[in-house]
C-alpha positions as CSV (number, residue, x, y, z in Angstrom):
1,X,77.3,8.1,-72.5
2,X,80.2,8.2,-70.1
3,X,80.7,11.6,-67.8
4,X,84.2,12.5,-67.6
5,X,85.7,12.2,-64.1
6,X,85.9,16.0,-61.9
7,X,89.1,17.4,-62.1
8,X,90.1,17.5,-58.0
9,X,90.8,20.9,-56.4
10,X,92.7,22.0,-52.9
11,X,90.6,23.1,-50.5
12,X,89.9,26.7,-50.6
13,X,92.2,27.1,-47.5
14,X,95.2,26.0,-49.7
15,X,93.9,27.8,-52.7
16,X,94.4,31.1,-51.1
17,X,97.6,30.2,-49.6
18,X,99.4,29.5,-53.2
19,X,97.7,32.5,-54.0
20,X,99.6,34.5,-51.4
21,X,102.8,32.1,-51.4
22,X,103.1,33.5,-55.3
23,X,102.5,37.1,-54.3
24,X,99.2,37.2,-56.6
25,X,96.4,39.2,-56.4
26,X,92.7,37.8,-56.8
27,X,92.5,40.3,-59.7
28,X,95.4,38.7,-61.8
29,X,94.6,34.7,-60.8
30,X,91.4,36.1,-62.2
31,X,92.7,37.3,-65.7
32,X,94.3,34.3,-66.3
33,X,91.2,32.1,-65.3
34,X,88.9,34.6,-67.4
35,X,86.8,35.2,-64.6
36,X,86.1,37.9,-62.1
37,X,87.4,39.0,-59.0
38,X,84.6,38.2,-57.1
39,X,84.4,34.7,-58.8
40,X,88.0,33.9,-57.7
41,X,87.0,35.5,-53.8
42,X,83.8,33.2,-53.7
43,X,86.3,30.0,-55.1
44,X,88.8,31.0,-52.1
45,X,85.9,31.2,-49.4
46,X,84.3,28.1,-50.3
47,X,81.2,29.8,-51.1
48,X,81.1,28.7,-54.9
49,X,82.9,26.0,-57.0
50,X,84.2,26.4,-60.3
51,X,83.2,24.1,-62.9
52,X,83.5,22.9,-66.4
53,X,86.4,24.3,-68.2
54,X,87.0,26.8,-65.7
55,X,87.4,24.3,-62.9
56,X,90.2,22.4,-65.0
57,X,92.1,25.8,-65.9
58,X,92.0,27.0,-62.2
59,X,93.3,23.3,-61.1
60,X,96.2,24.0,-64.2
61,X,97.3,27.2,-62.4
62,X,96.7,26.3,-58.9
63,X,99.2,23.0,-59.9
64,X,101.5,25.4,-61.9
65,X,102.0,27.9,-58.8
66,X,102.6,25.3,-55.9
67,X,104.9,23.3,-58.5
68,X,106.8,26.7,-59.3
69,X,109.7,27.7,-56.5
70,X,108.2,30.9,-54.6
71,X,111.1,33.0,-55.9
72,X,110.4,32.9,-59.1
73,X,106.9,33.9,-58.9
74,X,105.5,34.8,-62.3
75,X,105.5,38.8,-63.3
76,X,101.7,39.9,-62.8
77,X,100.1,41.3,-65.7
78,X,99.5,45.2,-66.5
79,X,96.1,46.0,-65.7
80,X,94.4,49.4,-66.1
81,X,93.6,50.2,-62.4
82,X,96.2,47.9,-59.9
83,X,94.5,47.2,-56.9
84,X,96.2,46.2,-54.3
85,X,94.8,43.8,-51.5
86,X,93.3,44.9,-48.7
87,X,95.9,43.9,-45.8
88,X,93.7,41.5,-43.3
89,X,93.5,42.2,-40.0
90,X,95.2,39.4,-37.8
91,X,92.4,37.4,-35.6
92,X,93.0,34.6,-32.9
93,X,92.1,31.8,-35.6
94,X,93.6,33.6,-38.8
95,X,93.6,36.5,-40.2
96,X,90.7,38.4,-40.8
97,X,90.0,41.3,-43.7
98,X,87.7,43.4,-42.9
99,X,86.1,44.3,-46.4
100,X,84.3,47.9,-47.3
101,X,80.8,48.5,-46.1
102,X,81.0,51.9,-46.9
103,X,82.0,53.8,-49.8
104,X,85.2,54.9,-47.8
105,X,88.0,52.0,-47.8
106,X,89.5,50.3,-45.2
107,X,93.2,50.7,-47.0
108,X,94.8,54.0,-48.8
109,X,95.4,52.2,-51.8
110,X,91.9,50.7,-52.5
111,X,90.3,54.0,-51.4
112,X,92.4,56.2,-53.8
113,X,91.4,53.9,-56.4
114,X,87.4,53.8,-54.8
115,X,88.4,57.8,-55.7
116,X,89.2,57.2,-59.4
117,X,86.6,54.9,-60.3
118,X,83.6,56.1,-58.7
119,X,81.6,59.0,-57.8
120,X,81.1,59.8,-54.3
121,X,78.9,57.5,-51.8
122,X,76.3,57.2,-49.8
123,X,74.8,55.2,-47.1
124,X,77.8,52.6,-46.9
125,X,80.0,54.7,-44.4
126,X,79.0,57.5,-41.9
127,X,76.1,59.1,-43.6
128,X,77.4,62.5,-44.7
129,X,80.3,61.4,-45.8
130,X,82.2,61.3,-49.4
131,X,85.3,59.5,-51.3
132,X,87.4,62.8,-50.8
133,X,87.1,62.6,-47.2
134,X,90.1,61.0,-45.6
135,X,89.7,56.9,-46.0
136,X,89.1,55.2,-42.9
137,X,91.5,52.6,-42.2
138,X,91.2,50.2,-39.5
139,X,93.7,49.4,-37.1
140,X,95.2,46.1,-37.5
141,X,94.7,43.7,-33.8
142,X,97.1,42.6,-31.7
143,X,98.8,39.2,-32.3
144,X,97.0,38.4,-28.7
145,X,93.6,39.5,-29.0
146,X,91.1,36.9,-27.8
147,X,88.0,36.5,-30.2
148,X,85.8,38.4,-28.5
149,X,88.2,41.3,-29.0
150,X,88.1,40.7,-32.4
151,X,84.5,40.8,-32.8
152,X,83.9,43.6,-30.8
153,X,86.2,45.2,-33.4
154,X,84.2,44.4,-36.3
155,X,80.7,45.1,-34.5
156,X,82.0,48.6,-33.7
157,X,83.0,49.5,-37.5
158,X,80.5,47.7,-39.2
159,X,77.0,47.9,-37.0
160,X,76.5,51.7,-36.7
161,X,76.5,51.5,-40.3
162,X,74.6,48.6,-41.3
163,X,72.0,49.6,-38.8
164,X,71.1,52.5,-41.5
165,X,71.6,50.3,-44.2
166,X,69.0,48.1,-43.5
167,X,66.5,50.7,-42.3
168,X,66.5,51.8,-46.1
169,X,66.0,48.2,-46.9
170,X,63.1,47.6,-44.9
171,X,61.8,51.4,-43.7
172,X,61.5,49.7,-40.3
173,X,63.5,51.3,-37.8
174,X,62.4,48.2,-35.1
175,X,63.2,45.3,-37.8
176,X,66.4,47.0,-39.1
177,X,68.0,46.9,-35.5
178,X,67.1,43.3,-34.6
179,X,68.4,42.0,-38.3
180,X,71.8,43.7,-37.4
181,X,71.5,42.0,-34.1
182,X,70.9,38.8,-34.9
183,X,73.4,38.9,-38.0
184,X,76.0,39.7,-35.4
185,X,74.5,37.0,-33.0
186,X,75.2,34.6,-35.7
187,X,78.5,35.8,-36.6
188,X,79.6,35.4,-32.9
189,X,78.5,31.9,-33.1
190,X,79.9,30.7,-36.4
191,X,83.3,32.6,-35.5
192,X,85.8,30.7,-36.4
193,X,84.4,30.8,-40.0
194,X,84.0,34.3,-39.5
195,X,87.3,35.0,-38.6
196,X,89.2,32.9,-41.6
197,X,86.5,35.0,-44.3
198,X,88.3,37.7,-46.8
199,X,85.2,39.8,-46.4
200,X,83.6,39.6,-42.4
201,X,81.4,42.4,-43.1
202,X,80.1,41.4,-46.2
203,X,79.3,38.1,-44.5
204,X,77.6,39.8,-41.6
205,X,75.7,42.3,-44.3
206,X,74.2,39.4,-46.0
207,X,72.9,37.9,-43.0
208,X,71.5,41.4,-41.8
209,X,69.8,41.8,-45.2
210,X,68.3,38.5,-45.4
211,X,66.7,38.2,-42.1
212,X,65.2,41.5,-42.8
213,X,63.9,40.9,-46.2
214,X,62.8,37.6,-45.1
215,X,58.9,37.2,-46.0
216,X,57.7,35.8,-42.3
217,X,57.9,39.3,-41.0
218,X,54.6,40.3,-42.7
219,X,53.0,37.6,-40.2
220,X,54.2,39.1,-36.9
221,X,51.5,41.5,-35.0
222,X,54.1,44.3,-34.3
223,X,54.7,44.4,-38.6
224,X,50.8,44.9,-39.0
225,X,51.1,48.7,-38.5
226,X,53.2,50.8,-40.6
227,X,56.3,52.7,-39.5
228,X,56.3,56.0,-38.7
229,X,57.6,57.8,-41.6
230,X,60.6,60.3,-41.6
231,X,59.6,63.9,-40.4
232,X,61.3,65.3,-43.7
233,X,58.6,65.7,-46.4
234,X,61.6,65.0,-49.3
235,X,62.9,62.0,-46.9
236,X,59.6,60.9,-47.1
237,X,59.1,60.8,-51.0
238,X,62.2,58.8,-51.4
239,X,61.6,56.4,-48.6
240,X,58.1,55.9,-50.5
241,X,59.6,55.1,-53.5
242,X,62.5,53.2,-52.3
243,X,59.7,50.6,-51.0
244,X,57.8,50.9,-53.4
245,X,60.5,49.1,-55.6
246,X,60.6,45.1,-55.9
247,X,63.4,43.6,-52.8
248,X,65.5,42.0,-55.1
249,X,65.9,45.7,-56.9
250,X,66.2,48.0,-53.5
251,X,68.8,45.7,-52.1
252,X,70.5,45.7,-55.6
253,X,70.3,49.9,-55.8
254,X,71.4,50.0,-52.0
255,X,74.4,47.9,-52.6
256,X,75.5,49.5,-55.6
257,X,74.8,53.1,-55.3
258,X,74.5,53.0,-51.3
259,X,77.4,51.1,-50.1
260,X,79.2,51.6,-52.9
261,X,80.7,48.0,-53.9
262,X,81.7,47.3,-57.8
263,X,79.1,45.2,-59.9
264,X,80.6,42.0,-59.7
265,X,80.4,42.3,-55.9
266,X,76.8,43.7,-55.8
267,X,75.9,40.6,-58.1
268,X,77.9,37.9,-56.2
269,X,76.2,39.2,-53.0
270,X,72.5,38.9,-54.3
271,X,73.2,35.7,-56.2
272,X,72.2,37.6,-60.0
273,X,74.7,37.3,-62.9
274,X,76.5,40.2,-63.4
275,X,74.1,41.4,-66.5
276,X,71.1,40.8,-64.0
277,X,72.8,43.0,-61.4
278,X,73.1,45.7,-64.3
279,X,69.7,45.6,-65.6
280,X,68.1,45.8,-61.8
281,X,70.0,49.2,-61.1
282,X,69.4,50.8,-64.2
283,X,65.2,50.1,-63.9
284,X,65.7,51.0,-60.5
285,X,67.0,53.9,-61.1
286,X,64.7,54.7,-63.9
287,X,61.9,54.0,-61.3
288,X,63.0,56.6,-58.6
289,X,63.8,59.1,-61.3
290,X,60.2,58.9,-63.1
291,X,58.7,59.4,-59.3
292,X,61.3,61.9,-58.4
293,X,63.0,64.1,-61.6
294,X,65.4,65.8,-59.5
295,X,67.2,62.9,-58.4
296,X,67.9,61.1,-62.2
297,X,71.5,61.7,-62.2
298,X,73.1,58.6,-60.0
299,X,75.6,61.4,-58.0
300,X,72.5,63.0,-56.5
301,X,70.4,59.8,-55.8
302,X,73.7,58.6,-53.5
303,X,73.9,61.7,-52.0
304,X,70.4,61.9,-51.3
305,X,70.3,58.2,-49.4
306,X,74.0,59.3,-47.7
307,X,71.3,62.4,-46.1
308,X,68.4,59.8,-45.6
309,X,70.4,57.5,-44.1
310,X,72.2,60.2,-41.9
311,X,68.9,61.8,-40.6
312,X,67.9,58.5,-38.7
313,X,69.1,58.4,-35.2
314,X,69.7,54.5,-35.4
315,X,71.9,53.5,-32.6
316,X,73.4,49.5,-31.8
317,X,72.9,48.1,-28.9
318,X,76.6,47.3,-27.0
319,X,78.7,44.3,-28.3
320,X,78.8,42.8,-25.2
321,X,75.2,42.5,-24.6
322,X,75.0,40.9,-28.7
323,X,77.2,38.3,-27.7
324,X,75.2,37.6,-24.3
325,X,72.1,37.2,-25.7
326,X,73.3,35.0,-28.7
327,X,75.0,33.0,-26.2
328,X,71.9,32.5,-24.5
329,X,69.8,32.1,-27.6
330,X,72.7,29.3,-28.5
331,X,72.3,27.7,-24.8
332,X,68.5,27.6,-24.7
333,X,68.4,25.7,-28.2
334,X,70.9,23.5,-27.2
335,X,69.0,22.3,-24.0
336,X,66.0,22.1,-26.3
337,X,67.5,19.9,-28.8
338,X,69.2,17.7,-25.6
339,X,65.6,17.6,-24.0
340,X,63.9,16.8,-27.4
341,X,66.8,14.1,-27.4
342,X,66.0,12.3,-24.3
343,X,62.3,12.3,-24.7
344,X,62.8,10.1,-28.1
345,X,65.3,7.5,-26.7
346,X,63.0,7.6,-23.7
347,X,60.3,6.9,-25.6
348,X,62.4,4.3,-28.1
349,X,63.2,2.5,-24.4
350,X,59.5,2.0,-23.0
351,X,58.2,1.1,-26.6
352,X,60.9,-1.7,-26.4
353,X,60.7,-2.7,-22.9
354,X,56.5,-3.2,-23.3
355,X,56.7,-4.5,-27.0
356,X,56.0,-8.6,-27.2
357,X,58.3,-10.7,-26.8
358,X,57.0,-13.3,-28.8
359,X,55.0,-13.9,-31.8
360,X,51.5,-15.2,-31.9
361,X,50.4,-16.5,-35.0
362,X,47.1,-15.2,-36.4
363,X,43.9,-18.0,-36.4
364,X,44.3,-19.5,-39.7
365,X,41.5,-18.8,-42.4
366,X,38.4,-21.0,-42.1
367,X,37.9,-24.1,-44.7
368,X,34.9,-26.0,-46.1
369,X,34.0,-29.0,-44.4
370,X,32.5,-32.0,-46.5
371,X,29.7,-34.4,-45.7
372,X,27.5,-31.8,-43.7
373,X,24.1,-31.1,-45.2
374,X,23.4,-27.8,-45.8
375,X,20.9,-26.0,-43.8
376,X,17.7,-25.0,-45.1
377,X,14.8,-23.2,-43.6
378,X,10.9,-22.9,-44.8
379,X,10.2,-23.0,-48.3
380,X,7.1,-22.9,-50.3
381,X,4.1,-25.8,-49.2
382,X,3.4,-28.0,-52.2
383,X,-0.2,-28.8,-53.3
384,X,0.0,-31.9,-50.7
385,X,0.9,-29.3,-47.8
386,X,-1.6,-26.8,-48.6
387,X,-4.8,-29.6,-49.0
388,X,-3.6,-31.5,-45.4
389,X,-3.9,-27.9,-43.6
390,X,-7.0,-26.9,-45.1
391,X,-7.9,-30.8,-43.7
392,X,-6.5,-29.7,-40.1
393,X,-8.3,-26.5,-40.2
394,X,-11.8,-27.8,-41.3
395,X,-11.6,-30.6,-38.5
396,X,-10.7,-28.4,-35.8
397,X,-13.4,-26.1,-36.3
398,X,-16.3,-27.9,-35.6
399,X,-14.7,-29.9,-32.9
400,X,-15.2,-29.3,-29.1
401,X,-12.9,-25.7,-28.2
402,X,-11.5,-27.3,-25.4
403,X,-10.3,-31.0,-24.8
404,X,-11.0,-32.6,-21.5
405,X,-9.8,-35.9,-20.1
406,X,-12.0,-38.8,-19.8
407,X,-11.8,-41.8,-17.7
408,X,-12.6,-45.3,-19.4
């Protein structure tokens, strides 16, 4: 059985430049791929790969749109809702979109339709606020702003946020701030790949949520005691039953009805299939609704995280002082791994310089020699033995005890 060859693909790079040469949306190269949005982002980024008959329609369309002149773009099709693209915000290595961690968007367009096709938010955005509040939009950088202007930009929108966000992940007000922390730390040092991502945020959410639903925290001393719960006897309930729900369902619930992101998204983000996503928010909702009645309808239960999340005072540290310490978190494992380097070719060096130089052949095996007689020791007397002692011993008894020389 032969496997038929891969059918070769840009690089996702040049994937999203057609895209954008051709004035297409992800939502419409999506339609005609019969896939999702969030499939076609995750094909641009690099994160996934399409495959089977998917891959060799996306390589059609990808060849049919840099083959096409870019004035005759093809006519996008009607949809229901048209979204429009988030413009990206311009960054020293390209340009960088910051996507929605809140339920408010970053453009008018996306946020009027955030408006029409859900119900208000929660915990994604300032805590407190809804979808008719005015949509934040941020301000597009400079054509000369250095990196670390840029990520100062997207610490300051996105930490104060995601700081509250994962304390309803985790109910730990400690943990919550050093996952932010360290997402951001890890940001700063994979910038460039950073910078050139559709969604930053998202990218920096994921890595807050899964340091801090990593399972190695349960083995650190300062984890051993619980958190102090909130002072609010309701906030307390829900807290309760938020962890009391499995991780893979909180973050799901969080995502969807906290930050407010569609279901393809919430399922791309927690690597689930889109009917896996589904099926976690409905049970958890079902759980938190047989533990507390009055929050069964999905409207209240984001309202009540936007209040839970608001009544934390949960404060970042600066952006300055992120970037420091990952930068000295980045130079002390550097020297480590130099150090750790030089000790092995050190030790490569001395086990060469006091190795042998030459070979000394091992003593070869012994062989049996011929014509030697084989050595034997006392046996049994024969009869003839046994009579000529008794002989000696008879004689000897009535013999003289003691021999003395005589002279003739």
């Amino acid at each position: 059985m032969t496997q038929r060859p891969t059918t070769s693909l840009p690089t996702p790079t040049e994937r999203r430049r057609i895209r954008v040469a051709k004035s297409l949306t992800q939502t419409q190269v999506a339609e005609r791929v019969g896939v999702t949005r969030a499939t076609v982002q995750s094909w641009e980024t690099g994160r996934t790969a399409p495959r089977g008959r998917k891959r060799e329609v996306y390589a059609k369309l990808l060849a049919e749109l840099a083959a096409a002149p870019t004035a005759a773009a093809p006519e996008p099709k009607a949809v229901k809702e048209p979204v429009k693209e988030p413009e990206p915000v311009a960054a020293p290595v390209a340009a960088v979109s910051v996507a929605p961690v809140a339920p408010v968007a970053l453009t008018k367009t996306k946020a009027a339709t955030a408006v029409k096709e859900r119900p208000p938010q929660g915990t994604g955005g300032d805590p407190g606020s809804s979808a008719e509040a005015e949509p934040v939009t941020v301000p597009e950088q400079a054509p000369g702003r250095s990196p670390a202007e840029a990520f100062d930009a997207l610490y300051a929108y996105c930490a104060p946020h995601l700081v509250r966000q994962t304390y309803l992940l985790t109910g730990r007000r400690t943990l919550a701030r050093e996952s932010v922390e360290r997402a951001f730390q890890l940001a700063w040092q994979r910038w460039p790949e950073v910078a050139v991502d559709p969604d930053p945020a998202g990218w920096v959410r994921a890595a807050a949520y899964e340091y801090a639903m990593s399972p190695w925290h349960r083995l650190r001393p300062a984890h051993r005691q619980p958190d102090a719960p909130p002072a609010d006897a309701d906030d307390r309930k829900l807290m309760d039953v938020l962890l009391s729900l499995p991780p893979a369902y909180r973050r799901t619930l969080l995502l969807y009805d906290g930050v407010g992101l569609d279901l393809p998204d919430t399922a791309a983000e927690t690597e689930a299939s889109t009917p896996a996503a589904a099926n976690r928010i409905l049970h958890a909702r079902a759980a938190v609704a047989e533990q507390l009645p009055d929050l069964s309808v999905p409207e209240q239960l984001q309202q009540r995280l936007t209040e839970l999340a608001g009544a934390e005072k949960l404060d970042a540290p600066k952006p300055t002082l992120v970037r420091d310490v990952g930068e000295k978190r980045t130079r002390f494992w550097t020297r480590a791994a130099i150090a750790v380097t030089v000790l092995i070719i050190g030790a490569t060096a001395l086990t060469v310089r006091v190795a042998p130089t030459h070979y000394e052949p091992a003593p070869a095996p012994g062989a049996p020699i011929s014509g030697v007689p084989p050595l034997t020791g006392p046996g049994r007397l024969t009869e003839h033995e046994r009579e000529l002692r008794k002989q000696l011993r008879d004689e000897l008894s009535g013999g003289p005890e003691r021999l003395a020389p005589a002279a003739e």
